[in-house]
C-alpha positions as CSV (number, residue, x, y, z in Angstrom):
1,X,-18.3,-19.5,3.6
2,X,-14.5,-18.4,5.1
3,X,-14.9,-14.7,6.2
4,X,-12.5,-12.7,4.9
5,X,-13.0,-9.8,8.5
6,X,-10.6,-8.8,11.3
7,X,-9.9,-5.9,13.4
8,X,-7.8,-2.6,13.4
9,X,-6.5,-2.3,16.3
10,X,-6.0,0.9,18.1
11,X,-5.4,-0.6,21.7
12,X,-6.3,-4.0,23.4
13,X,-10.0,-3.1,24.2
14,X,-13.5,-5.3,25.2
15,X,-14.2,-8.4,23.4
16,X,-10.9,-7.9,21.0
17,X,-9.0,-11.0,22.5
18,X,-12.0,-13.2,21.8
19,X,-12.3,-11.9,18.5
20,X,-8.7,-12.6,17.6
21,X,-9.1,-16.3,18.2
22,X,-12.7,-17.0,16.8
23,X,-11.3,-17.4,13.1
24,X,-10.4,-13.6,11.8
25,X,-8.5,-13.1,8.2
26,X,-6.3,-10.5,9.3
27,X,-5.7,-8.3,12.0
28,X,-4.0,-5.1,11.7
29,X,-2.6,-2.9,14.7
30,X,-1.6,0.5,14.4
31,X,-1.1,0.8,18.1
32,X,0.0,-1.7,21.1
33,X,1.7,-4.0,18.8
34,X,2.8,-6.3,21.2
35,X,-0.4,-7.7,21.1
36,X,0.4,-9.5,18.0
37,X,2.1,-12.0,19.8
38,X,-0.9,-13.8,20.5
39,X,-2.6,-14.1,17.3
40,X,-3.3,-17.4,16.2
41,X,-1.0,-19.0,13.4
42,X,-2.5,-18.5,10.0
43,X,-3.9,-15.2,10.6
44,X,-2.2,-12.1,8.1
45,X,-0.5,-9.8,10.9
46,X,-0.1,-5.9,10.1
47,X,1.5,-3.2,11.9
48,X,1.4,0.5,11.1
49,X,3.4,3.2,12.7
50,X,2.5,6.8,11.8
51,X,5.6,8.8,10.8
52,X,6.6,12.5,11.8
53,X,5.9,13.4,7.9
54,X,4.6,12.5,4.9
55,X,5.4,11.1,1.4
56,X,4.0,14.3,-0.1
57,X,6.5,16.4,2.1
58,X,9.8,13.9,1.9
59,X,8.8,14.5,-2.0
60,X,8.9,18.1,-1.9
61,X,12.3,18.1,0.1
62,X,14.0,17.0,-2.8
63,X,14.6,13.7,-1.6
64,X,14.7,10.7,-4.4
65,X,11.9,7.6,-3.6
66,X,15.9,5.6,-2.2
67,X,16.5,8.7,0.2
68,X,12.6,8.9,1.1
69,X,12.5,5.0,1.7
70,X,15.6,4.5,3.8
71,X,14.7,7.6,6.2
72,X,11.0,6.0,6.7
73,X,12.7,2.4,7.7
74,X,15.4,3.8,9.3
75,X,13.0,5.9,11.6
76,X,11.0,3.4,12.1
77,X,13.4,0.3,12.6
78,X,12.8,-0.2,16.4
79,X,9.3,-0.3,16.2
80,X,9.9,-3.7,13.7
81,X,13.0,-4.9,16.2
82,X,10.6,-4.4,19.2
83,X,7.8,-6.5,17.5
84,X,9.1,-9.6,15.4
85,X,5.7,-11.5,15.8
86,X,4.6,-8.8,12.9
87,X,5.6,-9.6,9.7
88,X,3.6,-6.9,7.4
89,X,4.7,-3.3,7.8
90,X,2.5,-0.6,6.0
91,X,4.4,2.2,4.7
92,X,2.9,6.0,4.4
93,X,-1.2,6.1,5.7
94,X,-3.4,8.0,2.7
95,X,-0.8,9.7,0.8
96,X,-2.0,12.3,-1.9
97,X,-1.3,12.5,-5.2
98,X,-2.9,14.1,-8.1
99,X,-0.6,14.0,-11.1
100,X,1.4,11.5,-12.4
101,X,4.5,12.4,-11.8
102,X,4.3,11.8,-7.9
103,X,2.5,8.7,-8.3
104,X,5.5,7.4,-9.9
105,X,7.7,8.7,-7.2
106,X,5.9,7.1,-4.6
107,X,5.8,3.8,-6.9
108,X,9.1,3.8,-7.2
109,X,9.9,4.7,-2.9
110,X,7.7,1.7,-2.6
111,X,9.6,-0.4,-4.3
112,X,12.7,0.7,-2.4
113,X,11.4,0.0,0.9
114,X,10.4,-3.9,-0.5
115,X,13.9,-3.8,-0.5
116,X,14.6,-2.6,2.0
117,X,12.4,-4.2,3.9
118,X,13.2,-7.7,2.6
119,X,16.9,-7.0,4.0
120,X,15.4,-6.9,7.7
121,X,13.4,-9.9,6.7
122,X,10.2,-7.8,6.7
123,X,7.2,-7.4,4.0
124,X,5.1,-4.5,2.8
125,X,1.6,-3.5,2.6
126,X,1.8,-0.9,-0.9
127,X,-0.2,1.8,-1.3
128,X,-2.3,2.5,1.7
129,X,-4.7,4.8,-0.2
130,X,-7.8,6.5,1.0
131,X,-11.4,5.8,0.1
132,X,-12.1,7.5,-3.3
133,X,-7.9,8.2,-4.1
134,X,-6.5,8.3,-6.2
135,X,-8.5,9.1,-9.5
136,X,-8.2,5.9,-11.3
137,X,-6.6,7.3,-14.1
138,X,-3.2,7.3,-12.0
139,X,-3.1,4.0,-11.7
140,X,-0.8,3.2,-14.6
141,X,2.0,4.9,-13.0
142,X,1.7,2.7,-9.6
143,X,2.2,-0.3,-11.8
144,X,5.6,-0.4,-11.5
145,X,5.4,-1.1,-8.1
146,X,2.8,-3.8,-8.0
147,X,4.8,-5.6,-10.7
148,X,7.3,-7.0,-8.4
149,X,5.2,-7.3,-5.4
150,X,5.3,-11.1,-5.9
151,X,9.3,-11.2,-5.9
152,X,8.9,-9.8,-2.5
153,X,5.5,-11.4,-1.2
154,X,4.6,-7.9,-0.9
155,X,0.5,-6.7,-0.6
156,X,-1.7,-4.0,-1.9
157,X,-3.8,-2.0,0.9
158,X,-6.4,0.3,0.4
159,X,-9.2,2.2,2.9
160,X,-12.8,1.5,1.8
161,X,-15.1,3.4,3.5
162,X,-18.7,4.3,2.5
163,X,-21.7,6.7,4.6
164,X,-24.5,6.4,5.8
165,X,-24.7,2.7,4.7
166,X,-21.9,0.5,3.4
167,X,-23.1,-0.1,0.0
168,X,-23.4,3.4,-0.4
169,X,-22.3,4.5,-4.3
170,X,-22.1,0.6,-5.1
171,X,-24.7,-0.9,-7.6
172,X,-27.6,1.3,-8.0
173,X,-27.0,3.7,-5.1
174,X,-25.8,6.5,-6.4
175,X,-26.5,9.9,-7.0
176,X,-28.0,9.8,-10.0
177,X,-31.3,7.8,-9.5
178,X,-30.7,6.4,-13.3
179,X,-26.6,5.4,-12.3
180,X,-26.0,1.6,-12.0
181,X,-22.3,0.7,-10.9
182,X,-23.2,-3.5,-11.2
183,X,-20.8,-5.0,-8.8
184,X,-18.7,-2.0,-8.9
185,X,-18.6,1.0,-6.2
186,X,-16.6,4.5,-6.1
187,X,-16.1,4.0,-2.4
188,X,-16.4,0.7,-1.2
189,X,-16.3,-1.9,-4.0
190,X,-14.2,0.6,-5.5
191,X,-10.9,-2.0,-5.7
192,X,-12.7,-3.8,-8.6
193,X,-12.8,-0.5,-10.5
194,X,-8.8,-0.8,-10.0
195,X,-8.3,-4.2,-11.0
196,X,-10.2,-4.6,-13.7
197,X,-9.3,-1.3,-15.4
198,X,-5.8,-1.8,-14.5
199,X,-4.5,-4.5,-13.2
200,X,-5.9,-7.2,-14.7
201,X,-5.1,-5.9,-18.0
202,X,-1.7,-5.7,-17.2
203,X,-1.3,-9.3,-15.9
204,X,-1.4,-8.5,-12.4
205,X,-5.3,-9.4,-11.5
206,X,-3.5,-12.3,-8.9
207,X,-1.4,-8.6,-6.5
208,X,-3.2,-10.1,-3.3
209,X,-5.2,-7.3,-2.1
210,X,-6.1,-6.4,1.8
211,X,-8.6,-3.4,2.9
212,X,-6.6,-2.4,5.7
213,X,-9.7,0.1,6.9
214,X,-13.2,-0.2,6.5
215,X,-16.4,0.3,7.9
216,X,-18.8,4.0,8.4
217,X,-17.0,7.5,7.8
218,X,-18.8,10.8,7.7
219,X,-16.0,12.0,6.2
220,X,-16.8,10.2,2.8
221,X,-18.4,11.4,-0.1
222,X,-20.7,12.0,-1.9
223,X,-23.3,12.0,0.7
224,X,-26.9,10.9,0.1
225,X,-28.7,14.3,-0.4
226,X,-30.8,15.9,2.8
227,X,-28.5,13.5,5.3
228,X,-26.6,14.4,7.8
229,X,-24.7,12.4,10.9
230,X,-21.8,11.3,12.0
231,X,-20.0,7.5,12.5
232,X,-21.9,4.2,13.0
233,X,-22.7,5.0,16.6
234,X,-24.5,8.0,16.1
235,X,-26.4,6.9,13.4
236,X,-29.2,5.3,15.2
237,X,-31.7,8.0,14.9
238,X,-31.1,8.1,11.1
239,X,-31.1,4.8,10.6
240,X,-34.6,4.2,12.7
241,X,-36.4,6.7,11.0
242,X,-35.1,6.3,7.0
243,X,-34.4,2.4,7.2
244,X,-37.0,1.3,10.1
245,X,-34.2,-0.1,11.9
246,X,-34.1,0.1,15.2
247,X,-31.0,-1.4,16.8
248,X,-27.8,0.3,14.8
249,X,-25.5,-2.2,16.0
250,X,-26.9,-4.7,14.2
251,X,-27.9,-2.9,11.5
252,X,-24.2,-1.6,11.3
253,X,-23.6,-6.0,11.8
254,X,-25.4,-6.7,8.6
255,X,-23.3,-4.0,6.7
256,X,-20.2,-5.4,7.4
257,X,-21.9,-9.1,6.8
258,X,-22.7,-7.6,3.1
259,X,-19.2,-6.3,2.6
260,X,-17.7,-10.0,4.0
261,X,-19.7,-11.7,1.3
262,X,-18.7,-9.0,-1.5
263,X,-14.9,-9.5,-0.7
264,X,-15.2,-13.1,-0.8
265,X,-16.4,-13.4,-4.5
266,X,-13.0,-12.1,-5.3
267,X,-9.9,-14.6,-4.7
268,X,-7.6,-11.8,-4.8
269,X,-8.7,-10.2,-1.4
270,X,-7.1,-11.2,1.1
271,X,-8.9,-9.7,3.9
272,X,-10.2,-5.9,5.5
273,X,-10.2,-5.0,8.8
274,X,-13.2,-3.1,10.6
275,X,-12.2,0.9,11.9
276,X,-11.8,0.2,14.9
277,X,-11.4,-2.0,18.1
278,X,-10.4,0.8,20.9
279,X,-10.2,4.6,20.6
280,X,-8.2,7.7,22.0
281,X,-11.5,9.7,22.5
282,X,-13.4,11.3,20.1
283,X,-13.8,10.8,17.0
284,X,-12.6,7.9,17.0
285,X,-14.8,6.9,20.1
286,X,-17.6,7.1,17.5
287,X,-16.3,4.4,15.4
288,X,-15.0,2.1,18.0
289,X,-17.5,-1.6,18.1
290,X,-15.4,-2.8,21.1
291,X,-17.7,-3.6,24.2
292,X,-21.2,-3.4,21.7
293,X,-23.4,-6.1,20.7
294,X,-21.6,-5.7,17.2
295,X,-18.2,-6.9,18.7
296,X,-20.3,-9.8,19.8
297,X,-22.2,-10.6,16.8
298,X,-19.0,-10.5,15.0
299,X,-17.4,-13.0,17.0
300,X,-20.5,-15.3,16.9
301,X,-20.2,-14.5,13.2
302,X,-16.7,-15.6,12.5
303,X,-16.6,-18.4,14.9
304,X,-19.5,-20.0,12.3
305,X,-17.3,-18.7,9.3
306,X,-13.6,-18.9,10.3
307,X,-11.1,-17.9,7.9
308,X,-8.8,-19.8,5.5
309,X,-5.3,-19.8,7.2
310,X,-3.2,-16.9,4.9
311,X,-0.7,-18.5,3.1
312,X,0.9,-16.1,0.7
313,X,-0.8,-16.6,-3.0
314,X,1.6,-19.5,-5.3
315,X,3.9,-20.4,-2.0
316,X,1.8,-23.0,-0.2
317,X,2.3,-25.4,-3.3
318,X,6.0,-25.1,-3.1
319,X,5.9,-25.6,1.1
320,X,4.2,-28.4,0.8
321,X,6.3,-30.1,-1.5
322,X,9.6,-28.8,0.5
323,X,9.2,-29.6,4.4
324,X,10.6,-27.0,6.7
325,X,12.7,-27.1,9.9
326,X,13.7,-30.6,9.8
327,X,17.2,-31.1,9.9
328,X,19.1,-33.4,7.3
329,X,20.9,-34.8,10.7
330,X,20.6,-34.1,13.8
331,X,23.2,-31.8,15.2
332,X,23.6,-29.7,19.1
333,X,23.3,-25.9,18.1
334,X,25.1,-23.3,20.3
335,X,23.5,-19.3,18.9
336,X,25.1,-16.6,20.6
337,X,22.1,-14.1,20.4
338,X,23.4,-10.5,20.3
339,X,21.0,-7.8,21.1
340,X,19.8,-5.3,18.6
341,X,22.0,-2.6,19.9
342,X,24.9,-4.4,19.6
343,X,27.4,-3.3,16.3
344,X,29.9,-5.1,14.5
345,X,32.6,-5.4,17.3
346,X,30.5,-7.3,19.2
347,X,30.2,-9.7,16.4
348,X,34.0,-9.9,16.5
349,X,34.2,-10.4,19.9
350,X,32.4,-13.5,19.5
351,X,34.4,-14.5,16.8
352,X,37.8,-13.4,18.1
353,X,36.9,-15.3,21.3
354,X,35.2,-18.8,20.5
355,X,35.3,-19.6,16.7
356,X,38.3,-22.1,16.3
357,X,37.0,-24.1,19.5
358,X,33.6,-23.8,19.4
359,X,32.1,-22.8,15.9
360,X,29.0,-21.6,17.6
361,X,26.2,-19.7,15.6
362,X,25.8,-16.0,15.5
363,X,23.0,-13.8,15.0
364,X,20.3,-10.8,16.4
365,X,17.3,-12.6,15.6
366,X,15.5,-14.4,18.6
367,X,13.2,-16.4,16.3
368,X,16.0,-18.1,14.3
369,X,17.9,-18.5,17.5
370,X,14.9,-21.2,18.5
371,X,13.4,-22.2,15.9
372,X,14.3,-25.8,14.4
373,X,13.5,-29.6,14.8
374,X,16.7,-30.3,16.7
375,X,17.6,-32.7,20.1
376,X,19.7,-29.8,21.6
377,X,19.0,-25.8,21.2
378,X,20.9,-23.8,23.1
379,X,21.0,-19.9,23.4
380,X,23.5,-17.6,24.9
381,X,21.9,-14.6,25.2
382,X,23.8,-11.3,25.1
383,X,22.5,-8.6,27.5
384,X,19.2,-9.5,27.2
385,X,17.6,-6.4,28.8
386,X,18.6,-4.7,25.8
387,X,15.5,-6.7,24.2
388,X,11.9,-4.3,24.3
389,X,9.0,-6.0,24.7
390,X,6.1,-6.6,27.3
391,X,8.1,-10.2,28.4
392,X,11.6,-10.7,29.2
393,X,13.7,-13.0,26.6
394,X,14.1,-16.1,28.4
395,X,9.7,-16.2,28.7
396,X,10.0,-15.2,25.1
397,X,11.5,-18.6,24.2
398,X,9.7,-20.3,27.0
399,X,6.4,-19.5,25.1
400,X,7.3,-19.8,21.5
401,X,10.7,-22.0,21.6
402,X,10.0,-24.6,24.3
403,X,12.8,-26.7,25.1
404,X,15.8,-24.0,24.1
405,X,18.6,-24.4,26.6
406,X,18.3,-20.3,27.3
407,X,21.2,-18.5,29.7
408,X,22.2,-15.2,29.8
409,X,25.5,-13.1,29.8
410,X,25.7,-9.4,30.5
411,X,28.7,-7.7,29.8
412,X,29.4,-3.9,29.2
413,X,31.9,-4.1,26.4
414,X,33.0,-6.2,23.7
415,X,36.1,-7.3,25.9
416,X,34.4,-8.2,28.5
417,X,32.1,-10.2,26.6
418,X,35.6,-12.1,24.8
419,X,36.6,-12.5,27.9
420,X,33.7,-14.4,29.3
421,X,33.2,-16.3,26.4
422,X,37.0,-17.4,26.1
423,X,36.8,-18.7,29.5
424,X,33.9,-20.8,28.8
């Protein structure tokens, strides 16, 4: 079996690095993004960056899902510059909605930062719901934006969380003593409520799906009746006396074991990442499994069952019968990479100043700057220090583009820089 676990990252923390690279699904980091540069190739990449406000609040300003969707991108824009080795973006984290009416509002922002989005050549996670939300009967007015998820390789994400044990409200364990859910859950296994009510009716049973938080919350319910306690690392007490197991962390293991091997009867699921791998202090401290024998049972675990490499659901098929990156003939290529805080007169500059002699490539992205099967790659780099990032731009192409002819060229104006350039 191929799990289908990985790690929400809060910060780089104990055994997280050997985790990344025993075989994970997906990785998701909602903090220190510039780790992402060294996950290994095949693995779904996340990021999330918490806005200033909500969808519920841009709603209630007034603002139409268009206005709502290019203030959330534009506000977040060099957070995605500053990380390009992060393809996924979520949008808005647990937004609230209770009638149908914003439902559709926030289907349709969602579809306007796909958009969006696909201009910056970026992809979405939709949705981003809490555990239990919404009621399923709001479904039908989210359709519209899971309809064209595949025009934009976009993803579903939900939260499924669960307390005191992970299968808690699946299958018989409910409530009501005489309840039986099947396969189903209201918390976790709750997605197959979703698709089978709604979207496979409506012909969209193949939306890839990825829990982008999951794991122990004792802010879920309904709770068992007579229990009380808080995350998986205070649970041992409660666990030792009502379940005769004595070590929670591998107790808490064998959860996320039977949660792995639920998600991976269902093709659609991409993957779900475990709350959390580093904290900011309580309470988050309480659900971090960085530096505990469950970080190192889940490595051990996923090193004997390493993921499938993603590959986006229908587009592997067409890669494989259209190569990539080899040129038709080889060619020298000269890109003149201009910093993302440069404008359109910089552009011109370069134009004004080298395009009848030289026809040299222009662009702002470093990854198309390097990236080709060619004899000679060279890059011009524009102010370089105007890149963010945890490594300067010429180890940046050292790493991932070995063999780019890389020099740099500072200059404080667009003159100067059609100056430099003209007297190449």
């Amino acid at each position: 079996m191929s799990t289908k676990l990985g790690p929400h990252v809060l910060w780089n923390a104990q055994y997280l690095s050997e985790y990344i690279q025993a075989g994970i699904a997906v990785a998701k980091f909602a903090g220190d993004w510039a780790m992402a540069r060294d996950v290994p190739a095949g693995v779904l990449v996340i990021g999330r960056l918490v806005a200033d406000y909500d969808a519920q609040e841009q709603k209630a300003r007034g603002q139409t899902p268009l206005e709502a969707a290019q203030q959330f991108v534009r506000d977040q824009l060099s957070t995605y510059q500053s990380n390009p080795h992060i393809e996924y973006w979520e949008g808005h984290n647990e937004p609230v909605w209770t009638d149908g009416e914003g439902m559709g509002w926030y289907a349709q922002f969602e579809v306007e930062r796909m958009r969006l989005m696909a201009d910056l050549g970026l992809k979405c996670v939709l949705g981003n719901f809490a555990t239990g939300t919404p009621d399923l009967a709001l479904w039908p007015a989210f359709l519209p934006a899971l309809q064209v998820v595949r025009q934009y390789q976009a993803l579903l994400g939900l939260h499924e969380y669960s307390w005191p044990w992970m299968w808690w409200m699946t299958g018989k364990h409910q409530l009501d003593p005489n309840q039986d859910e099947g396969d189903e859950g209201w918390t976790t296994l709750r997605y197959r409520k979703i698709y089978r009510q709604h979207l496979i009716p409506n012909g969209l049973g193949d939306v890839p799906l990825v829990i982008t938080e999951c794991g122990i919350d004792p802010g879920v319910s309904p709770k068992p009746p007579g229990l009380t306690g808080g995350a998986w690392r205070l649970l041992g007490d409660l666990w030792a006396q009502h379940n005769h197991e004595p070590d929670k962390a591998d107790y808490y293991f064998r959860q996320l074991v039977w949660y792995d091997q639920a998600l991976q009867k269902d093709d659609y699921v991409v993957g779900a990442t475990v709350f959390t791998w580093g904290n900011f202090g309580p309470p988050w401290l309480y659900f971090d499994v960085a530096g505990t024998e469950v970080a190192t049972k889940l490595i051990a675990y996923t090193r004997a069952n390493p993921a499938r490499p993603f590959v986006y659901p229908g587009v592997e098929e067409e890669e494989e019968e259209k190569p990539r990156g080899q040129p038709r003939v080889q060619y020298e290529r000269t890109y003149v990479l201009l910093p993302p805080t440069a404008d359109a007169t910089w552009v011109r500059a370069v134009v004004d100043s080298t395009w009848d002699r030289r026809r040299y490539t222009i662009g702002g992205s470093a990854d198309d700057a390097g990236v080709g099967d060619l004899d000679v790659r060279r890059v011009m780099a524009i102010n370089p220090q105007d890149w963010r990032g945890d490594q300067s731009l010429e180890e940046f192409f050292a790493q991932y583009y070995p063999g780019v002819e890389f020099r740099a060229i500072t200059a404080a104006t667009p003159a100067e820089l059609a100056q430099k350039l003209a007297s190449e």
